[in-house]
C-alpha positions, 0 to 999 in steps of 0.5 A: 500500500505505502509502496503505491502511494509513493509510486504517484500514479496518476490519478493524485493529480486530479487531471483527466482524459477524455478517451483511452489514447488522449492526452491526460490533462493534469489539475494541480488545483483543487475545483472543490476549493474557491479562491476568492477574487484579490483586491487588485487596488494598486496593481495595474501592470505586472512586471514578469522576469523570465529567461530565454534559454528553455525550450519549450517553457520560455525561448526567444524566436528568429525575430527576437520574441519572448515565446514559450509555455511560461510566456504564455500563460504570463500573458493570460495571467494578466488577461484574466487580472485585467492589468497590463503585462510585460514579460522580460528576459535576464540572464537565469543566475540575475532573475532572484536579485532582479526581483528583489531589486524591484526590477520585477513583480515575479519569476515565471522560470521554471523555478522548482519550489524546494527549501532552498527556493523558499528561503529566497523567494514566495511562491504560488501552488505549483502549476506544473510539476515534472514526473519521471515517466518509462518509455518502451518501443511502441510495440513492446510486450512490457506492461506491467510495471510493477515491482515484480513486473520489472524485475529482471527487465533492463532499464535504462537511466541517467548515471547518479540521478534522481530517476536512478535513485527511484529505481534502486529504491523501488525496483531493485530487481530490475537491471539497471544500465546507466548512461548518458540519455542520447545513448539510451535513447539510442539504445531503446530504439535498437531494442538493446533495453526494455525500456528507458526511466527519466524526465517526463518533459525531456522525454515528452519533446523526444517522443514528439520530435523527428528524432524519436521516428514514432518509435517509442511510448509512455508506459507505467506511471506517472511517477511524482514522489517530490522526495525524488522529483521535487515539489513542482515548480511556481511562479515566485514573488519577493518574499512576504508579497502577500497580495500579489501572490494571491493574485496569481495563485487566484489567476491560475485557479480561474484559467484552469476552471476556463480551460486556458491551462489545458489549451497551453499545455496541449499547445506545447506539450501534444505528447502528455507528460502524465 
């Protein structure tokens, strides 16, 4: 029983699908629980620092735009609290002093919520969180991805990682192969493991790019024990901003009820993470 709790299948997050091979849409807020709307007196624009070197959540296109998931929903944020909304670009180890220096309202960067984060900066309920996810080759045989299940299977993941941790943990009688992840995912595709453990974003955009030739599929999981893969990662305000952090946290829950979350996520995540 404690080991399937920790193995975060995906019912705990509260998403849904709507048919057997759609896409599962993730729901980190809670729809039985209403925020009340913020005072928004005294907030007319929000200032959003972001970077621009993190594809798909926040990158800079040809003519020199700011684009991306983080960008987005930045940009709906503001629609929703009907202020005005700028998103700007700093360098990723400049964003926290930035913010404290008042050259930002708050961080949407894909900033993981942990101790360490906290200490520095406030934080809104996680909007996105980063499962570890199997991959196999599309026709594979392995479904069953229990503990007896992958005992004995040949599991390819990243040396001295997180996702290698989990696995010791929690399946010890599968083989582990560590390597680096461009090498196992060329190993999977030659069949030379049974399937491949990691980060649910990295290989969400490897299944879908031309690379991966529709070779491979999610299996099992999602897998989202924070002692392993985090606690999610938040938009991040000064610390002790009260009213704007409730002001956002209100945003998100509305553009979830709206539907305007699952439209980002699907526009920029069409092979699910979860």
């Amino acid at each position: 029983m404690i080991l399937g709790l920790m193995l975060g299948l995906s019912s705990l997050l509260g998403g849904s699908a709507t048919a057997e091979d759609s896409v599962f849409l993730p729901n980190f807020w809670d729809p039985q629980h209403r925020l009340e709307k913020p005072d928004l007196v005294g907030i007319h624009t929000l200032r959003f620092l972001t970077e621009d070197d993190y594809p798909p959540f926040n990158f800079t296109l040809t003519n020199g735009t700011l684009a991306g998931f983080n960008i987005d929903l930045a940009r709906a944020i503001c629609e929703e609290l009907k202020v005005t909304c700028t998103v700007q670009a700093r360098r990723w180890d400049t964003l926290i002093d930035s913010l404290n220096d008042g050259h930002g309202d708050a961080l949407i960067a894909s900033f993981e919520i942990n101790a360490e984060t906290r200490s520095k900066l406030d934080f809104t309920a996680p909007y996105y969180k980063t499962p570890a996810r199997f991959v196999v080759l599309a026709n594979a045989p392995l479904k069953d991805f229990s503990l007896e299940g992958l005992a004995g299977k040949a599991i390819g993941v990243e040396a001295n990682s997180a996702h290698e941790a989990y696995l010791k943990t929690f399946f010890p009688a599968a083989i582990l192969k560590t390597d680096q992840p461009a090498n196992l995912r060329a190993a999977l595709k030659k069949g030379e493991i049974d399937a491949l453990f990691g980060d649910g974003v990295t290989l969400s955009l490897w299944l879908n790019s031309a690379d991966a030739q529709n070779c491979c599929a999610f299996r099992g999981g999602p897998y989202t024990e924070s002692r392993f893969f985090g606690e999610g990662v938040g938009i991040a305000v000064k610390k002790g901003n009260v009213t704007l952090r409730h002001a956002l946290d209100y945003a998100l829950a509305a553009l979830a009820e709206k539907g305007v979350y699952a439209d980002l996520y699907l526009k920029y995540f069409p092979v699910g993470l979860y």
